[in-house]
N, C-alpha and C positions, 0 to 999 in steps of 0.2 A: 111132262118133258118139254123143256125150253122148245121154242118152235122152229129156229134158227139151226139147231144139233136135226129136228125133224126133217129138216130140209138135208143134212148133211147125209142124213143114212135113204134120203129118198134118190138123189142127185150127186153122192158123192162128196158132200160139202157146200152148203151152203151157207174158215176158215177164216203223232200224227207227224208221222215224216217230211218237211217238202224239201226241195231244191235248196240247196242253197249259193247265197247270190256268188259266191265262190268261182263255183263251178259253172253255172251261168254261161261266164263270162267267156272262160274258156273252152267250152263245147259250140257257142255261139255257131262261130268261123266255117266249123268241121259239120255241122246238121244241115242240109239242105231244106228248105223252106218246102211244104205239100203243094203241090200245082195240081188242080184239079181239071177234069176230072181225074182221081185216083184212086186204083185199084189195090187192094187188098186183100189178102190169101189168110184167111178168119177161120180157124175152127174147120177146115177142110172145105169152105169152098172160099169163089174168089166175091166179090164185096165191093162194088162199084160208088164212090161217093161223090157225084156231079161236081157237085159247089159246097165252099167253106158249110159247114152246117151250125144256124142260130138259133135253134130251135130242137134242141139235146133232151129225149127223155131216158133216164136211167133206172133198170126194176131189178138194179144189184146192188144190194149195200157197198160191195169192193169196187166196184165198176166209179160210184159217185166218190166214194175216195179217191181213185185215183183220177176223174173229172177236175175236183177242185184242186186237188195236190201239184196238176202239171197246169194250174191256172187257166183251165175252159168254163170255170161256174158259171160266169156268166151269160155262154150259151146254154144253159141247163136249164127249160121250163120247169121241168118235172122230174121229182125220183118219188118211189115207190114206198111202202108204207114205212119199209121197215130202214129206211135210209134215214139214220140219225147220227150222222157225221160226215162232213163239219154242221154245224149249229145253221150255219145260212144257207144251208139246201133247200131248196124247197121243198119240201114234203108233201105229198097229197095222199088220197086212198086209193090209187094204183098199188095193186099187188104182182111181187114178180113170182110168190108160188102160183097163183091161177091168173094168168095176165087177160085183160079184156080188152080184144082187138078193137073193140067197139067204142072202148072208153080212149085208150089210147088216141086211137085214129083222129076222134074231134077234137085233139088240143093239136091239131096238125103240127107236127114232127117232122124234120126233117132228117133224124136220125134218132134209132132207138136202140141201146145198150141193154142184152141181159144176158143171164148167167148159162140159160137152158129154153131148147127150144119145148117149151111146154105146149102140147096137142096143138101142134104145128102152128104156132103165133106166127112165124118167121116169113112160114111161105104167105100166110092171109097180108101181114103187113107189107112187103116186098109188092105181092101185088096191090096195094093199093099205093105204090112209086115209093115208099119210105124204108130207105137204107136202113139195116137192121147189123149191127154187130155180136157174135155170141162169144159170151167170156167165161167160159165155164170155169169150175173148182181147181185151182191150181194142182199142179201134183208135187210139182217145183221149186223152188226160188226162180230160178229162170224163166219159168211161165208167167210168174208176174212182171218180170224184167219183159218177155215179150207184149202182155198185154197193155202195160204202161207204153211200150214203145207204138202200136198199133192204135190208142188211142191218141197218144200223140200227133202220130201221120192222118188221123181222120179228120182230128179238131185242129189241125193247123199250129197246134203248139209242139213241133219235132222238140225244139231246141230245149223247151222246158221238161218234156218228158226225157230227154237223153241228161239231161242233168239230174234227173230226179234217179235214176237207175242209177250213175254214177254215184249220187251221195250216197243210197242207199247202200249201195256194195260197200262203200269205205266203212260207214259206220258197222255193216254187222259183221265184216273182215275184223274192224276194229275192237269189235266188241270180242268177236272169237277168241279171238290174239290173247285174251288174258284168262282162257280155261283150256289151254292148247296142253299142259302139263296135270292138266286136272282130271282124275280118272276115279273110277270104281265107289263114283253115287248109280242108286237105281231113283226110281222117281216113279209116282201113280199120277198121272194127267186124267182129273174129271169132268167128264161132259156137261153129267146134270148126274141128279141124283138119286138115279136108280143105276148107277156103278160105267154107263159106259163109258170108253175110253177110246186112245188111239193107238197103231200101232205105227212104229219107223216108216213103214210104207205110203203112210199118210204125209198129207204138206206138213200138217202141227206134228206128226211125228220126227220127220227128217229135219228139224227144226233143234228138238231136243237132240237128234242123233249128232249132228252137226256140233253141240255144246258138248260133247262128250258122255253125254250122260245113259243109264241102260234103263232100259221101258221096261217096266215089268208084263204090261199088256200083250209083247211080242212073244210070249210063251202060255197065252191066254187058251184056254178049248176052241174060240172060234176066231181065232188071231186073222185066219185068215180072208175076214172081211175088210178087216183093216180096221173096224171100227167093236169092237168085242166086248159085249156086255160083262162086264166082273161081277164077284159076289163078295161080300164083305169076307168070307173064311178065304178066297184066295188073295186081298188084299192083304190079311192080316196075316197071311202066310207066309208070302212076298216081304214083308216088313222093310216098305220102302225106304230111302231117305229122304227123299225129299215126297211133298203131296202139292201138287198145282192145281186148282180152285178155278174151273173156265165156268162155273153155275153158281157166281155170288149175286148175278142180276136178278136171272132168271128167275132159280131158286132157292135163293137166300141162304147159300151154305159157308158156314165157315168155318177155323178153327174149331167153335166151340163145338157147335152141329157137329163136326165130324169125330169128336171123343165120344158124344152121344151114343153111335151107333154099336153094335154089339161087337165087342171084342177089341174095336177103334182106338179105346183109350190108351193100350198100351202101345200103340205103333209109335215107330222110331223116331217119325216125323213130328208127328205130335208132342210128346215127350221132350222135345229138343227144341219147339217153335219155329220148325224147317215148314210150316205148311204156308206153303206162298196163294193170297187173293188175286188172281187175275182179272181184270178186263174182260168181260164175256167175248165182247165185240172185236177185239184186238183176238183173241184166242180163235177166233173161229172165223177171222177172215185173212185174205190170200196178198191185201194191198200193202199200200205204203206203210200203215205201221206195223208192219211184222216185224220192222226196227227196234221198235218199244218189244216185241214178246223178246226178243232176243235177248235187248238187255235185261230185260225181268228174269230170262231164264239164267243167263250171265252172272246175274248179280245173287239171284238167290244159290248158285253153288259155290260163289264164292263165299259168301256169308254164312258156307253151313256149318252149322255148329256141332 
């Protein structure tokens, strides 16, 4: 099992847009610039940040997305192993599933971005003076709208991140708009490939819910994890329409692989070339291009055949 979905069923989810110069311009006026020191209300507590911070390490894949997306890269020393996008991140062997206070600590940091406070990282690095932000698994669209805007006010770029949520909204409003009359596809969304999946309840669910489309997952035996291992005899029972592919990285699955398996070959999906390759990466994170799933989702019910 991909390590990224391991993360998702450990932490809930562990789920390339920018600004454009557009909107920029006209948010400018209306953002007020962060005056420090400033305090911020994070994940249930408040988050005190002295001075502008140059020295940014990130150990969330979504977190460094939305870093470079509202233009702070370049206070970014460091992100975490698994942060491979954008291309000029730096990347080191910090890990944000087991994060090492110790390793951290000596690239002195003046601020550290992750997803989950793992066997209390939070309070060890706090005391040792280094502001700590926690940006947990969205549940939302909104919660990346807030945590876009909370990195904004930390790093000193309000203006770029208030524009980056505003493009955002336009493009997936926009993309919506054109499956607003579009009804009664179901769809199987694959994690990896021992069948799990997701249901509505989840962010990558209420995603699909939002395109109109019905999850077969949400009637699954253990639906109510939000994350429900399937079996091939209920998939091929379900006889989806559409099949969405989140384990082509991971696990090298695709079209063809998935006629393979038993019974597989005659789903609807397949039969008709409705089975869409997604983006590991994009499918299983919370930031900025959740634009791109949208349209992918978008685009493949339009296109069903």
């Amino acid at each position: 099992m991909k390590k990224s979905f391991l993360g998702v069923v450990a932490v809930a989810l562990l789920l390339s847009a920018c600004a454009s110069t557009s909107n920029t311009s006209s948010t400018a006026s209306a953002v007020p610039a962060t005056t420090y020191p400033v305090t911020i209300q994070n994940n249930g507590t408040s988050v005190t940040i002295s001075t502008e911070p140059k020295a940014i390490i990130s150990l969330s894949p979504t977190a460094t997305e939305m870093l470079f997306a509202i233009k702070a890269g370049p206070q970014v020393i460091a992100v975490d192993d698994q942060s491979n996008y954008p291309a000029e991140a730096p990347k080191s062997d910090l890990s944000g599933f087991t994060p090492n206070a110790e390793a951290i600590i000596a690239k002195h940091p003046d601020l550290v971005v992750l997803s989950n406070d793992t066997d209390g990282i939070v309070k060890t690095l706090t005391g040792a003076k280094i502001a700590v932000l926690v940006e947990p698994a969205a549940m939302t669209i909104d919660d990346t709208y807030k945590q876009i805007d909370e990195l904004g006010t930390a790093t000193a770029h309000n203006t770029e991140a208030t524009a980056l949520v505003s493009d955002m909204k336009a493009k997936i409003a926009q993309s919506l708009a054109k499956v607003k009359d579009k009804t009664g596809l179901t769809f199987y969304h694959e994690l990896d490939n021992t069948f799990y999946s997701v249901t509505s309840s989840t962010f990558i669910g209420s995603i699909y819910k939002s395109a109109g489309l019905t999850n077969i997952a949400d009637v699954a035996p253990d639906a109510s994890s939000g994350y429900p291992q399937l079996s091939a005899e209920f998939i091929v029972k379900a006889n989806p329409s559409l099949v969405f592919l989140a384990d082509t990285k991971c696990c090298s699955v695709t079209a063809t692989e998935l006629a393979k398996r038993p019974g597989m070959a005659g789903l609807e999906a397949i039969k008709s070339g409705n089975v869409i390759a997604l983006d590991d990466d994009i499918a299983s994170r919370w930031g900025p291009r959740v634009v791109d799933l949208v349209d992918a989702i978008v685009n493949a019910s339009l296109n069903h055949k």
